[in-house]
Z-matrix of the N, CA and C atoms (Angstrom, degrees):
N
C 1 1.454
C 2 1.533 1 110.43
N 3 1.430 2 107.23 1 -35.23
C 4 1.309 3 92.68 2 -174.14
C 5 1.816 4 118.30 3 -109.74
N 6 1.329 5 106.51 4 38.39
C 7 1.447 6 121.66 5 152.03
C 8 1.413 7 114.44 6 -109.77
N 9 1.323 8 126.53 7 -29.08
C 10 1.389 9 133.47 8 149.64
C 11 1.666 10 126.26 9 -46.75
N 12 1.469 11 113.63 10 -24.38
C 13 1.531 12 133.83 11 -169.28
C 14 1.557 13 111.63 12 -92.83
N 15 1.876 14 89.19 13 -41.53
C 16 1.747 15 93.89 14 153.50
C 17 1.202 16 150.61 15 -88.60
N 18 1.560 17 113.18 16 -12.58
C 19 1.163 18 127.80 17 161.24
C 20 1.604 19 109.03 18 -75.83
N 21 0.725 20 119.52 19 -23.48
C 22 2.138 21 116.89 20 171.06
C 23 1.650 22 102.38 21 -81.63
N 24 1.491 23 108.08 22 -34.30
C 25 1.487 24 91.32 23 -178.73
C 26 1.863 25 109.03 24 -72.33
N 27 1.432 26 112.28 25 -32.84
C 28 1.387 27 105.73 26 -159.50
C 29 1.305 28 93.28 27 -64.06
N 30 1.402 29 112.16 28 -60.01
C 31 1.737 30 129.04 29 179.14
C 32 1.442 31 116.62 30 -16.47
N 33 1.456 32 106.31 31 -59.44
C 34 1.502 33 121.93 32 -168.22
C 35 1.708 34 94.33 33 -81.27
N 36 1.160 35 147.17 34 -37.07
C 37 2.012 36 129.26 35 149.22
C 38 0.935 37 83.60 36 -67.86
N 39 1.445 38 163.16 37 -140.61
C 40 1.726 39 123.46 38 -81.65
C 41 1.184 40 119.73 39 -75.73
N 42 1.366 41 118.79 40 -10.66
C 43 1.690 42 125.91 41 169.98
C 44 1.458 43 93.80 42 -71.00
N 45 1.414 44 132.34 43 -57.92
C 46 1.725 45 121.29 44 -154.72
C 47 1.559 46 78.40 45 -73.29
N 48 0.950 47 143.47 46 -69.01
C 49 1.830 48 139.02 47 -134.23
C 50 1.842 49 87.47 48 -68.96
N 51 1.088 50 140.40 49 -25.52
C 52 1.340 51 132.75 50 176.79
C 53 1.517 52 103.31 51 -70.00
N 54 1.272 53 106.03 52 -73.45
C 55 1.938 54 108.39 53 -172.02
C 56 1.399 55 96.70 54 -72.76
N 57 1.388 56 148.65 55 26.52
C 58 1.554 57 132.56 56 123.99
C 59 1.381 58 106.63 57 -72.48
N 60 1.620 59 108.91 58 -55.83
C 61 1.344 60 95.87 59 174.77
C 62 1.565 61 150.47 60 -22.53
N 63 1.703 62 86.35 61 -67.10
C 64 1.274 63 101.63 62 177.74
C 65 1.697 64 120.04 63 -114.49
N 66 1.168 65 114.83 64 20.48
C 67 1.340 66 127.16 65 175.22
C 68 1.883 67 122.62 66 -115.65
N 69 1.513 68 89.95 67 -75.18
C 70 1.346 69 111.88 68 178.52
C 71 1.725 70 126.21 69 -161.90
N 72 1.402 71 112.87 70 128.90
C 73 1.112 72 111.20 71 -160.13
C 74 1.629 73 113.80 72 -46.72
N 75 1.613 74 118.92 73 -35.57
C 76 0.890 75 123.18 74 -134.35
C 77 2.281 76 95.42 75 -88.05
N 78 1.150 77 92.12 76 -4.29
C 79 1.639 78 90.05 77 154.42
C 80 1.042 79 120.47 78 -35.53
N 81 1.521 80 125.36 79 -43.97
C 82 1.643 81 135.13 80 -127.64
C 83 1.822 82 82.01 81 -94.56
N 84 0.992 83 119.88 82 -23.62
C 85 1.730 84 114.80 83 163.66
C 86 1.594 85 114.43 84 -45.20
N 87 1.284 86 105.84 85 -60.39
C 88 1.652 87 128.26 86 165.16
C 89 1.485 88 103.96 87 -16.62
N 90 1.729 89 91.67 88 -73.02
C 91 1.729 90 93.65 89 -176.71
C 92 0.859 91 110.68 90 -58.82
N 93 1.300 92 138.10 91 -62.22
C 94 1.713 93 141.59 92 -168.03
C 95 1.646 94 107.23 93 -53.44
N 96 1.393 95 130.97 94 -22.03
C 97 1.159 96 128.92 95 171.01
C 98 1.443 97 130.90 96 -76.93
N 99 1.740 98 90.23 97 -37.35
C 100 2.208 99 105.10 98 154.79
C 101 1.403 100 92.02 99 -70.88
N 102 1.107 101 149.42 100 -73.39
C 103 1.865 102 135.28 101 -160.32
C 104 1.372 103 98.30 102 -31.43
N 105 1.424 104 127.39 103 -68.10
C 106 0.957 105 142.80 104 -130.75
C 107 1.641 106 94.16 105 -89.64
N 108 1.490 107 124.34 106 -9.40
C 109 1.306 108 93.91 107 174.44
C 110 1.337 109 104.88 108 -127.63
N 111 1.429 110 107.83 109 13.30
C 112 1.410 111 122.68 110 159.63
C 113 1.348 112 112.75 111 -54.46
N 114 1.303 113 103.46 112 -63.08
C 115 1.710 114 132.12 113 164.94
C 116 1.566 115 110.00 114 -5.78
N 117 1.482 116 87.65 115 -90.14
C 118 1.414 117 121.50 116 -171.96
C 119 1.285 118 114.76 117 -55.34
N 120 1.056 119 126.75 118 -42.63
C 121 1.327 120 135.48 119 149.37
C 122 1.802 121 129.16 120 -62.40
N 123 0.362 122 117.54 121 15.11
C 124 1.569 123 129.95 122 143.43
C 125 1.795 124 133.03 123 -117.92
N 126 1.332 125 99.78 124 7.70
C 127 1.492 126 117.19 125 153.30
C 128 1.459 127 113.75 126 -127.21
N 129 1.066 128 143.87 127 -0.36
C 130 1.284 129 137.14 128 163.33
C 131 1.695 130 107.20 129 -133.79
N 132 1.250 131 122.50 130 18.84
C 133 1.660 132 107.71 131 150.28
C 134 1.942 133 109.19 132 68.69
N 135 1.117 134 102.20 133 -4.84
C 136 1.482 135 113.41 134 179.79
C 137 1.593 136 106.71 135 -92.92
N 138 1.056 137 115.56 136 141.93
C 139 1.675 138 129.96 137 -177.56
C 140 1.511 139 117.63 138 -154.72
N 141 1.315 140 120.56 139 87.68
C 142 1.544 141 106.38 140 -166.39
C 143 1.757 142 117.06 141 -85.30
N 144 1.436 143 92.56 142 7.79
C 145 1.545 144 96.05 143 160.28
C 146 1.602 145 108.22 144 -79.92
N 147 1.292 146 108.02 145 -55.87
C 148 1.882 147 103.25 146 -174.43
C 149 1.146 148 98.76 147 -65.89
N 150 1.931 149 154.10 148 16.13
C 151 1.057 150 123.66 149 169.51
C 152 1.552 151 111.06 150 -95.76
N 153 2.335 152 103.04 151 -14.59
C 154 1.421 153 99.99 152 -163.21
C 155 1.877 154 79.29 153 -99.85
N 156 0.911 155 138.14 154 1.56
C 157 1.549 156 126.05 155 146.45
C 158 1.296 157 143.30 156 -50.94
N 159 1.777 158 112.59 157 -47.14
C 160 0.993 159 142.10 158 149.45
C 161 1.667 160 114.10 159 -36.42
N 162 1.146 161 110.31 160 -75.24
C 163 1.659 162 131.80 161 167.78
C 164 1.657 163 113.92 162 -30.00
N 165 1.363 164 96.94 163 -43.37
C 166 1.680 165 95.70 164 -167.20
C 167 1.873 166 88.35 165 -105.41
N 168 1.086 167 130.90 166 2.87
C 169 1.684 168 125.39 167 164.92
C 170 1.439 169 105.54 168 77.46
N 171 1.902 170 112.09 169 49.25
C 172 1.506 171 104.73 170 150.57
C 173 1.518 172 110.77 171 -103.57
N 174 1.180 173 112.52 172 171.67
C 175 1.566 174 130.70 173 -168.66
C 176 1.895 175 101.40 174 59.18
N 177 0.729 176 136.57 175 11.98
C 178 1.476 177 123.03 176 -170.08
C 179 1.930 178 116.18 177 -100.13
N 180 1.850 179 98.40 178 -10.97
C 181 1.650 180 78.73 179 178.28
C 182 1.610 181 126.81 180 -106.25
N 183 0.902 182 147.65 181 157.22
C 184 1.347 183 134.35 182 -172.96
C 185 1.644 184 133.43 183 -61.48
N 186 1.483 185 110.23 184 38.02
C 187 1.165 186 119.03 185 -176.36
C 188 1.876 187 119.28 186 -92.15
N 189 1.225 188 131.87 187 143.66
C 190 1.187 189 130.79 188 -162.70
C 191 1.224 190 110.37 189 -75.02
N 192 1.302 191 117.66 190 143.73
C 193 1.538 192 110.84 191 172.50
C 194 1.827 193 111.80 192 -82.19
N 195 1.299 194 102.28 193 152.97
C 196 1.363 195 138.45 194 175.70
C 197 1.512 196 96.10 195 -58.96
């Protein structure tokens, strides 16, 4: 789960830092909103991405990791 948690976080900055790039600055909120719950989540154990993961049944079956 939690190589899955980082690959959506990296994903979701280089997707916002592109469409600031080349769209509109105001993406760069985007990023600061993954920082920010990157953050927070590593002092309070809360992640409301792994809860809508959980929900839809990733990381949950007994298959080996890669």
């Amino acid at each position: 789960m939690e190589m899955i948690l980082r690959r959506f976080a990296g994903i979701f900055i280089l997707v916002s830092l592109l469409l600031a790039y080349f769209h509109s600055l105001y993406w760069l909120w985007f990023t600061a909103f993954v920082g920010f719950n990157l953050l927070q989540s590593s002092f309070t154990n809360f992640c409301p991405l792994e809860l809508i993961l959980k929900k839809i049944g990733v990381g949950q079956g007994s298959a080996t990791p890669r």
